[in-house]
N, C-alpha and C positions, 0 to 999 in steps of 0.2 A: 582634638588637636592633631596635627599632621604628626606624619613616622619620624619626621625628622627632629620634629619638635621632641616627639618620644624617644628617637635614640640620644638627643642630645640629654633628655630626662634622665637616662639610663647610666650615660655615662658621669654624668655631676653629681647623681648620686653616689657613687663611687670615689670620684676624684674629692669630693669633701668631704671625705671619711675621717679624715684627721680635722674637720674645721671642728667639734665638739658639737654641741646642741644648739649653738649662737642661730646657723642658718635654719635650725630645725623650724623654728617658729617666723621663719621668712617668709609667709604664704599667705594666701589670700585669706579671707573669713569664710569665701565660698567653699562649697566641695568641688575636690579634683579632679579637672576635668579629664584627667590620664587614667581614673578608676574609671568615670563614665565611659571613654571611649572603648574600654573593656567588656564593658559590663553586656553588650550584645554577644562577643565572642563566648563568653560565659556561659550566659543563657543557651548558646548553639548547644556546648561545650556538656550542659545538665541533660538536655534533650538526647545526645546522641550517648550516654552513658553508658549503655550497656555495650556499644559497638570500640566505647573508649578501653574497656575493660578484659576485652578478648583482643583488638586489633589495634586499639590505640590509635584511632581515625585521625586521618593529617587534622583535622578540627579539634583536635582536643583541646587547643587552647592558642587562640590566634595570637598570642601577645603582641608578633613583633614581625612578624611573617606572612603569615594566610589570611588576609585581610578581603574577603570574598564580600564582603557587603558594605563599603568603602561610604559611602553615600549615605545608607540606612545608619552607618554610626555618628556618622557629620554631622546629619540631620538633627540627631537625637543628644549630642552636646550644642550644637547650635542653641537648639531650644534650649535646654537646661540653663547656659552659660548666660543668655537673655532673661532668663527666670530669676538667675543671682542677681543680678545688673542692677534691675525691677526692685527685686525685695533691698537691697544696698541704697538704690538712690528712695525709698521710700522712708530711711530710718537716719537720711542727710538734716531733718531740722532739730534732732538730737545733739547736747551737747556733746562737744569734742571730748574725743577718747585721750584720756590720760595714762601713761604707763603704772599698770596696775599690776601688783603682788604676782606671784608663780602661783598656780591655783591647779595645775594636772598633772596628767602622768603621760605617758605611749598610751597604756590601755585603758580602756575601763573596767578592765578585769582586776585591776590595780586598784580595789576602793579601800583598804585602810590604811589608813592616816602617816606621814611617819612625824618620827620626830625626829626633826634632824638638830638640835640642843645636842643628843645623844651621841651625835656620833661625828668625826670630824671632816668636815669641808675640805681643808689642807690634805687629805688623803684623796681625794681625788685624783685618777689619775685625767687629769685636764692638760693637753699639751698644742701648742700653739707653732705651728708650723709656717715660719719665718726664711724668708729668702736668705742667703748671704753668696759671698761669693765663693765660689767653688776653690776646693785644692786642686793645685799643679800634683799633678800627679808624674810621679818620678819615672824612668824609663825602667826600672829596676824593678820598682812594685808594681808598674802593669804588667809585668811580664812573670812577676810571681803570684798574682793574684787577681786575676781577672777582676773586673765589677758586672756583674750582673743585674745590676739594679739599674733604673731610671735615674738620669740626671735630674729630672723633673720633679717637683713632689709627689707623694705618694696621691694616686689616685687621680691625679692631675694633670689631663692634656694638655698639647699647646692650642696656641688661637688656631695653629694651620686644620689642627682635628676639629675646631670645634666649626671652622668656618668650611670646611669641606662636607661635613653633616648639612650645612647650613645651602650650599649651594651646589651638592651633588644631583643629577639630573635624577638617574636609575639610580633606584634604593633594591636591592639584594629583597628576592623573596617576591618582589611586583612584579609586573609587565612593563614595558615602556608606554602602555597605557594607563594602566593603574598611578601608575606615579608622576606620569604629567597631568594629570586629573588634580590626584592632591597634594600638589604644590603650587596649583593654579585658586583653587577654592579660597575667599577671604577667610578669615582666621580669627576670631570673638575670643580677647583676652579676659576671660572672666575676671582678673583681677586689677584692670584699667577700663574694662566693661567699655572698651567700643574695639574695634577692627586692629588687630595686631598687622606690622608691616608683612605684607607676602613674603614667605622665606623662600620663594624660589627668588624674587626680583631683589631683595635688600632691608633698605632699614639700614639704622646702624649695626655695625657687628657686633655680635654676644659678646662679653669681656665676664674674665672670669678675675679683675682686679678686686682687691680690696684692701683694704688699710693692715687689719691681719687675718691670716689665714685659718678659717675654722677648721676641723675635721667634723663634718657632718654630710650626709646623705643632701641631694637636690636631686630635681626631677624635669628644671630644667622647660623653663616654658617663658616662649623670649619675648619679652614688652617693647613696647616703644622708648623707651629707655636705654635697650641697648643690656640689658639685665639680665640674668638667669634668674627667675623668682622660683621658691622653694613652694611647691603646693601638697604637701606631703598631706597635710593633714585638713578636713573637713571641717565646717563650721564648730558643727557640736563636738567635735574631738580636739580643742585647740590645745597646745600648751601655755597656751599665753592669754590671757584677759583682753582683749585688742585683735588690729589687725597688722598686718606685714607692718605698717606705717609706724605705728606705737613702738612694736621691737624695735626697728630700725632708730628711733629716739631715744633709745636707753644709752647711755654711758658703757663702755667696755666694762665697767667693774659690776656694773649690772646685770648685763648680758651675761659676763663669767657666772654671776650667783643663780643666774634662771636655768644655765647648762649645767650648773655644778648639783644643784637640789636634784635636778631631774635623775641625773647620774645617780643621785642616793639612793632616790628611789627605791631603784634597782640592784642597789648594792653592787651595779658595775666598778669592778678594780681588777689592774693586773693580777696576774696569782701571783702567793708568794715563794721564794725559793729558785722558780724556775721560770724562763720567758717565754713565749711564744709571737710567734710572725706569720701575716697572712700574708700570700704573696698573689696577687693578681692585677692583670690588665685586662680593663674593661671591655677594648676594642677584641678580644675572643668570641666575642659573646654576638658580635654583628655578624655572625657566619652562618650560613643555610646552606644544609647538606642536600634540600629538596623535602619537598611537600609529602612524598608520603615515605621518606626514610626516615627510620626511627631514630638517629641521631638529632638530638637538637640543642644546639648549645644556647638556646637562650631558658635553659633552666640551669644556668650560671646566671642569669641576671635574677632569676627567683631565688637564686639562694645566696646572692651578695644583698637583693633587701630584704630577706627575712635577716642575715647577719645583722644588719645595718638596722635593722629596725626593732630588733631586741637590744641594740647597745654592746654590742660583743665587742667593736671596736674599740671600748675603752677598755680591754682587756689584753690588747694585742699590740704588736707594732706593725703597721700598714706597710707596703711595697706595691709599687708599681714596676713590675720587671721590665727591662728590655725584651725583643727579641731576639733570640738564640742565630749568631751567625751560621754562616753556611759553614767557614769553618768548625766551628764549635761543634756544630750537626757530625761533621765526618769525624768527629773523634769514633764514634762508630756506624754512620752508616756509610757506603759505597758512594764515591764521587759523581759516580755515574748514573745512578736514580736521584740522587741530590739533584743534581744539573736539571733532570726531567722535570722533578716539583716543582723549581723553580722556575722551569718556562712554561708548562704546561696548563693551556684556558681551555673552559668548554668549547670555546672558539677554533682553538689550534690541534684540538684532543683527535686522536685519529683510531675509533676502538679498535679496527680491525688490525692497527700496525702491531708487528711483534714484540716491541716494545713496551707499547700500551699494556699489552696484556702479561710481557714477561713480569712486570713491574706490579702484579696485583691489581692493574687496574681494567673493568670490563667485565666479560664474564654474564651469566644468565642470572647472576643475581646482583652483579653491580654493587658489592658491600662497601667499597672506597668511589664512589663518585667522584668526578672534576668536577669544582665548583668556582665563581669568583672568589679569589683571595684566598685561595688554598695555600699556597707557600707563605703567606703571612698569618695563615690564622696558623699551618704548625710550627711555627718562629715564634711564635708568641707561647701558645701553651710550653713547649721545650725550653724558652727560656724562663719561664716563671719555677719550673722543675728544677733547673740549674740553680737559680736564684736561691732558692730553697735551700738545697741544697749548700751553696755557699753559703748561707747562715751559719749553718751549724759546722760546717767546718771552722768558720772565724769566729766559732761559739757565741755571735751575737744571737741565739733563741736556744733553746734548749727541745723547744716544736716547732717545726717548719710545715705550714699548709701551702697546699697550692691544688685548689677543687677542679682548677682546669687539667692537668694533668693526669696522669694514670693509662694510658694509651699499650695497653701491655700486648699487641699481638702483632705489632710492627716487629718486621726480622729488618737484617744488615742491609738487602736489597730490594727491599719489596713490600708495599701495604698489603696490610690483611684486616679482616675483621675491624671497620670502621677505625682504624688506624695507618696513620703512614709515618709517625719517625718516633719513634720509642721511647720519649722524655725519661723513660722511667732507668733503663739501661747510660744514659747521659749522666744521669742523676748519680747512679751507684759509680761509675767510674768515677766521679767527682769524689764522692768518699771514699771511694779506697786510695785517696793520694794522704791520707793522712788515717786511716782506719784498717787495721790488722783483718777485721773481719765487718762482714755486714750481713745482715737475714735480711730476704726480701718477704714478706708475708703477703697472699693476698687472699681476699674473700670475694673478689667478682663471682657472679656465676660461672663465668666463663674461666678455664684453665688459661694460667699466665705463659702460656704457650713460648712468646717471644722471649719473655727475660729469661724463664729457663733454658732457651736454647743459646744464648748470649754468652751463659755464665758457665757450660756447661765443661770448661775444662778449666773450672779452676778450683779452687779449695777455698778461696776468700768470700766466696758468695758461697749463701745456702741460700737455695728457696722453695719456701714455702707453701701450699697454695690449694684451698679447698673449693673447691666446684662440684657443679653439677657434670656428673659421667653417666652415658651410656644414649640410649636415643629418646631422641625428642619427640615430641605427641603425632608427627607424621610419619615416624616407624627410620627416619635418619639419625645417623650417629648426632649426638648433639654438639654444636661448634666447642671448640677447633676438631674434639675427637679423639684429643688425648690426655695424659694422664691420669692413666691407673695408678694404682695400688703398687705397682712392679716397676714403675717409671720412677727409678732411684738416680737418673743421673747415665754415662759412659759405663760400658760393663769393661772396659779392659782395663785391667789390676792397673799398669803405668800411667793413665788417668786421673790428675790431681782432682778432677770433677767426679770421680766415683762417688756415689753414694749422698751427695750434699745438693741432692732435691731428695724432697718429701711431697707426695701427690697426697691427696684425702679426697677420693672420689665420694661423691653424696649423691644418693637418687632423691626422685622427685617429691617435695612437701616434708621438707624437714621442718623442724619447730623450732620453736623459739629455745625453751629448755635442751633440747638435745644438742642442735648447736653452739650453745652457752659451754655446754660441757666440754663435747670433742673439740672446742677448740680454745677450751682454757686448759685441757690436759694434755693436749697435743703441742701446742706452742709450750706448754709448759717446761716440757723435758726437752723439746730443743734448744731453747733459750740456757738451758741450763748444761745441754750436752756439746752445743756451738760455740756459747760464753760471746756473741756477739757485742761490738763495740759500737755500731752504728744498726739501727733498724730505720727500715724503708716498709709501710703499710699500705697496699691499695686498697681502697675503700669502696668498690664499687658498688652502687645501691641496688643490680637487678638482681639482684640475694635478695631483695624485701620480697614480703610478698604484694600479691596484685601487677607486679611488670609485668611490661608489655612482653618480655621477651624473658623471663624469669619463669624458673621453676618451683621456687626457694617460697613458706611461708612464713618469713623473719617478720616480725614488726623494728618499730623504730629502733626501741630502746635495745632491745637484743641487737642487734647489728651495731649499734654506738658501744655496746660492752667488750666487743672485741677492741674498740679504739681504747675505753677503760684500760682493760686488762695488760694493753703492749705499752701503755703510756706509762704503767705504775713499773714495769719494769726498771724503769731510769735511764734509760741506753736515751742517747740521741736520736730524735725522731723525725722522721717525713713522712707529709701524711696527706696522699693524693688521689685523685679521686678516682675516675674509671666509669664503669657501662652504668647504665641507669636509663630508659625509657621509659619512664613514667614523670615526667618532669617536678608535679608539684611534690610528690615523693620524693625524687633525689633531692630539692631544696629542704624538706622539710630536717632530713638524715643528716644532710651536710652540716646544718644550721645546729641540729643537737649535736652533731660531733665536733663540731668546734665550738660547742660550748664545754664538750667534755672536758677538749683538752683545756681549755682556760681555769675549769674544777669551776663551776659553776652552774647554776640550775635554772632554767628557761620555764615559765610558766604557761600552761597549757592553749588558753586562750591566745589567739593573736593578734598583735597588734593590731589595735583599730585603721591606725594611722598608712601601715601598709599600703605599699602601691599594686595593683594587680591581686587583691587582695580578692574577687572574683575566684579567681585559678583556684581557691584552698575551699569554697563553701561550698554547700548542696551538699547533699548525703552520698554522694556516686563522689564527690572531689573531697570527702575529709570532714565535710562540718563545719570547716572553718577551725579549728583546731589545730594544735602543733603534733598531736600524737593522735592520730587516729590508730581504730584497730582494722589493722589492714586483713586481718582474718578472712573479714566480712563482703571484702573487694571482690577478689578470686580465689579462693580455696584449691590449692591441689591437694588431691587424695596423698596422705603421707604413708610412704613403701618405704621407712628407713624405722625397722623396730629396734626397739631398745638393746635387743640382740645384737642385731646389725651394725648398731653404733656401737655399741663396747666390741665386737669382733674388729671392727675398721680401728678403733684405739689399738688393739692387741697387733694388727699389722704392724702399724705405724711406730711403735714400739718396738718392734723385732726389725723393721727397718733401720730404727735407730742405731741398733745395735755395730750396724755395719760402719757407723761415722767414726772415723779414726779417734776423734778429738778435735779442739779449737785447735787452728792452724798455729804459730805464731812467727808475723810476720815483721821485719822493720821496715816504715816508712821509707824509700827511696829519697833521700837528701846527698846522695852524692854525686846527682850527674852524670850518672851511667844508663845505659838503654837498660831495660826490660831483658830484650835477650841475655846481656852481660851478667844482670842479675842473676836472670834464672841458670845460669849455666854456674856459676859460683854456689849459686843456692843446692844445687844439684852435688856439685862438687863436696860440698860441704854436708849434705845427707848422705855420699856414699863414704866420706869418710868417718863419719861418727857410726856406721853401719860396722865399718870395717874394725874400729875399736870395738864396740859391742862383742866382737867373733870373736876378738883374742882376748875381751875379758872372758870370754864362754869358754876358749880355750884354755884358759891357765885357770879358773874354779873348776875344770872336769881334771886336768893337770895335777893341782893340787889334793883333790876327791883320790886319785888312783894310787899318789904317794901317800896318804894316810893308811890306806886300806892296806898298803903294804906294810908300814911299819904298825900296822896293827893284828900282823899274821900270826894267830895263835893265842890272841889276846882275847877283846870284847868278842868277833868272831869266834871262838873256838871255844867262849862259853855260852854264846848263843847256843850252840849244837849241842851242847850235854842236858 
């Protein structure tokens, strides 16, 4: 199938994430022809292993980008898709398929029985996402409360996105050759088995209409019909008895009891107690940093259908964020690199101008590239962070995810370190308009360079942040370069920012147990010595081991126990992602941690059903499995002895020591500047300073007239 056919796959799996399991079983009987067109990238992808493993070769995994054999994969679903056609018109003098009983499951890893007599249907969380018409929203409450969310349903483009996929010329990641190539090639609808209408030239247009709207994954592969047909799942892996035709015959109350069984299965339900919200837009994930930079955002599409295809989604409430205005941007960053991102193409980009370069961008290592759609893909990821964040301010989740997010080494004026606008610093100002205090924790390999220097004069942000410190295997400081052990924050005493960063420098090949520890006893006593009332978690995955650009040998589950550990806290949480170069690793990490926070358990096996299910097999890519042992990937020698970790506790501990206490602040509700405040607040600690002296004066006052009227007394028979 063509790219476009694929991103449109990519993105309908997403946008019917609230349809429930109804579209799951809207697929042909054939196998998908979206895992075929893979399955050559794959194969490159097991050959060049050991080059994936030290250097992470632009080939690691063609998904949706590097598409160097464009023809040899055509070729090779052509055939196949003419092979179903064949064996389907061979089994036409059979009678007509009847809608038959719920007979599977996702996996086949999933072979015993349930009973679902046992347990109740109506607990379902089954929810059916229904148009209505929108509230008038007041002049008063948009000016109190921003929305950051999608008009649109969750996960849900308009026809303009979907019809733009459908008849853009140049697809991002091609050549203007490559891509008028295959847009021009006829197109073998395996599941109408003759010649789908060219999506360069037309057809009717994809409609994403329906009578009601399911939450379920599609993959989005367009018929003559005018249809998006669901091809998730392979002949021998169906969940339905039948084909697309048969579901599509069933009754709504039908449909409900085939997505509701399935749901039992797996015991998918919200948690109880407390909510959680994933927040993403799909269109993030169409963006190429370039072929051999390690940045790749379409392991956000590997780790929205591992979500989707373990059923995580009936544990959550879905969002499709807007994009973050320019205003909203300048709550902190500078007007004037704003203005830059926003106009600046590979086309207008000028490296040599002073600008170019003052602005982070350029340089002998080029770590922020210009790319197409740079100012919309960081509009999107920032505003998916905001979004989040407004959750839990308007206490609708009690977890806010947002996997696109995490961008922590963007400063006020300038990209750094594969970042240019700091969703993460957007995000904490957001909470402090209603939060006394907020801890920012993170576990990137990389020091949270930016936020710390963000926050770094105030007292209502602590942060947090354990990395890899010192130099890298070519004898360079390891990026950014800072945070030691001594990087406590401003050293000068009048500094509300004194002392309220915590660094936890780590050398190279820590374990899995050692960082279990130092950073349940480390977060431990700050949680308890800060008393924060909002936490913010970056999660980033090149702490696993085997990154591409990681020093760290964590596997899955240890790196998901730091999300455990801050979640069981109870503070309000946001929980975003960050650095990760290994892709089918960050998906796998992402996918157990947001199953953490739902308090549910992911079986190891993966989904058969899986699209791009390629990416996870072969012994050098996991096995195929949700939890490989990354040990076995790359190994760095571990220089962090048991010593060494209990010494770095014992810093970090006497660092403590220096934190005044949890600040305590009142929310700003009366309409006064910041300055205003703080000069009353100021006001107000040198007066209560100033009581303090003359209680000390009249208790030292009082001490010197006792001692007088006791001359001769207690004294004078102390001395005999």
């Amino acid at each position: 199938m063509s790219l476009r056919a694929r991103a449109v796959s990519d993105k309908a799996k997403m946008r019917r994430a609230g349809r429930s399991r109804a579209a799951l079983a809207r697929r042909s009987n054939g196998e998908s022809d979206e895992d075929e067109d893979v399955s050559a990238s794959t194969e490159d992808e097991a050959s060049d292993s050991d080059d994936d493993v030290d250097d992470d070769s632009e080939d690691e995994y063609k998904g949706g980008y590097v598409n160097q054999k464009l023809k040899k994969e055509y070729q090779q679903v052509q055939r196949q898709a003419q092979q179903q056609v064949l064996l389907r018109s061979s089994k036409t003098d059979q009678a007509p398929a009847t809608p038959a009983p719920y007979v599977g499951g996702r996996s086949a890893a999933r072979a015993k029985p349930v009973d679902y007599k046992e347990k109740k249907i109506g607990d379902i969380p089954f929810r059916v996402v229904e148009k209505s018409a929108p509230k008038k929203a007041t002049k008063k409450a948009a000016q109190n409360q921003p929305d950051f969310h999608s008009s649109d349903n969750p996960f849900l483009s308009s026809q303009d996105d979907i019809d733009r996929l459908l008849t853009e010329k140049t697809l991002r990641g091609f050549t203007n050759e490559e891509a008028e190539w295959y847009t021009q090639v006829p197109k073998i609808d395996p599941v109408i088995g003759k010649s789908a209408p060219n999506l360069k030239t037309g057809g009717r247009k994809a409609t994403m209409k329906t009578t009601i709207n399911y939450a379920a994954p599609t993959n989005g592969h367009v018929s003559t019909k005018g249809e998006i047909i669901n091809e998730w799942l392979s002949a021998d892996d169906a969940l339905f008895e039948g084909n697309f035709q048969t579901f599509k015959n069933l009754d709504d109350n039908e449909k409900r009891m085939v997505i509701q069984r399935e749901a039992e299965e797996y015991g998918m339900e919200k948690p109880h107690g407390y909510g959680v919200s994933f927040h993403y837009n799909p269109h993030v994930e169409y963006h190429h940093f370039g072929s051999s930079h390690p940045m790749k955002p379409w392991r956000l599409t590997l780790t929205k259908q591992l979500v989707l295809a373990y059923g995580l989604e009936y544990c959550m409430e879905l969002y499709e964020p807007r994009p973050a205005t320019s205003e909203e941007l300048a709550i902190f960053h500078d007007r004037g690199y704003l203005d830059f991102l926003s106009k600046v193409t590979p086309q207008n980009a000028k490296p040599d101008d002073r600008a170019y370069l003052a602005f982070g961008f350029g340089g002998d290592s080029n770590d922020c590239p210009v790319f197409d759609g740079l100012w919309n893909y960081v509009s999107i990821y920032s505003g998916a962070s905001m979004s989040a964040a407004s959750n839990l301010l308007n206490k609708q989740s009690d977890v806010a995810i947002n996997w696109s997010g995490g961008l922590h080494h963007a400063k006020k004026n300038h990209a750094s370190g594969f970042c240019y606008i700091n969703d993460i610093v957007l995000a904490i100002q957001l909470l402090l308009t209603q939060n006394q205090r907020v801890l920012y924790i993170d576990i990137d390999v990389h020091h949270g360079d930016g936020v710390e220097a963000a926050f770094e004069s105030t007292d209502r942000v602590f942060t947090l942040s354990y990395h890899k410190y010192g130099l890298d295997k070519n004898g360079y400081p390891f990026f950014p370069g800072t945070g030691s052990i001594d990087d406590m924050g401003p050293r000068d005493p009048a500094n509300r920012g004194k002392g309220h960063s915590l660094n936890i420098p780590i050398d190279d090949g820590i374990d899995d147990e050692q960082y279990k520890y130092l950073f349940r006893t480390v977060t431990g006593a700050v949680v308890e010595k800060y008393n924060p009332t909002a936490i913010v978690l970056q999660s980033g995955a090149d702490s696993l081991g085997g990154d591409r650009l990681g020093r760290f040998n964590l596997n899955i589950k240890a790196h998901g126990s730091c999300v455990e550990t801050v979640k069981n806290y109870g503070r309000p949480l946001l929980l975003i992602g960050g650095g990760g170069y290994t892709p089918r690793n960050v998906a796998r990490t992402w996918c157990h941690e947001t199953a953490v926070c739902v308090g549910t358990e992911l079986h190891n096996d993966l989904p058969t059903h899986l699209p791009y299910i390629q990416a996870f097999q072969g012994p050098e890519n996991g096995g195929g499995i949700l939890y490989p042992d990354l040990h076995n990937v790359k190994r760095h020698d571990n220089l962090n002895t048991g010593a060494k970790v209990q010494k770095l506790v014992e810093q970090a501990m006497e660092n403590l020591r220096y934190l005044e206490g949890a600040p305590s602040v009142v929310v700003n509700t009366t309409g006064l500047s910041d300055e205003m405040i703080m000069r009353a607040r100021e006001e107000v600690d040198r007066e209560m300073e100033e009581q303090e002296q003359a209680r000390e004066s009249l208790r030292a006052e009082n001490n010197r007239r006792r001692r007088e009227r006791n001359t001769g007394g207690r004294g004078e028979r102390a001395m005999r």
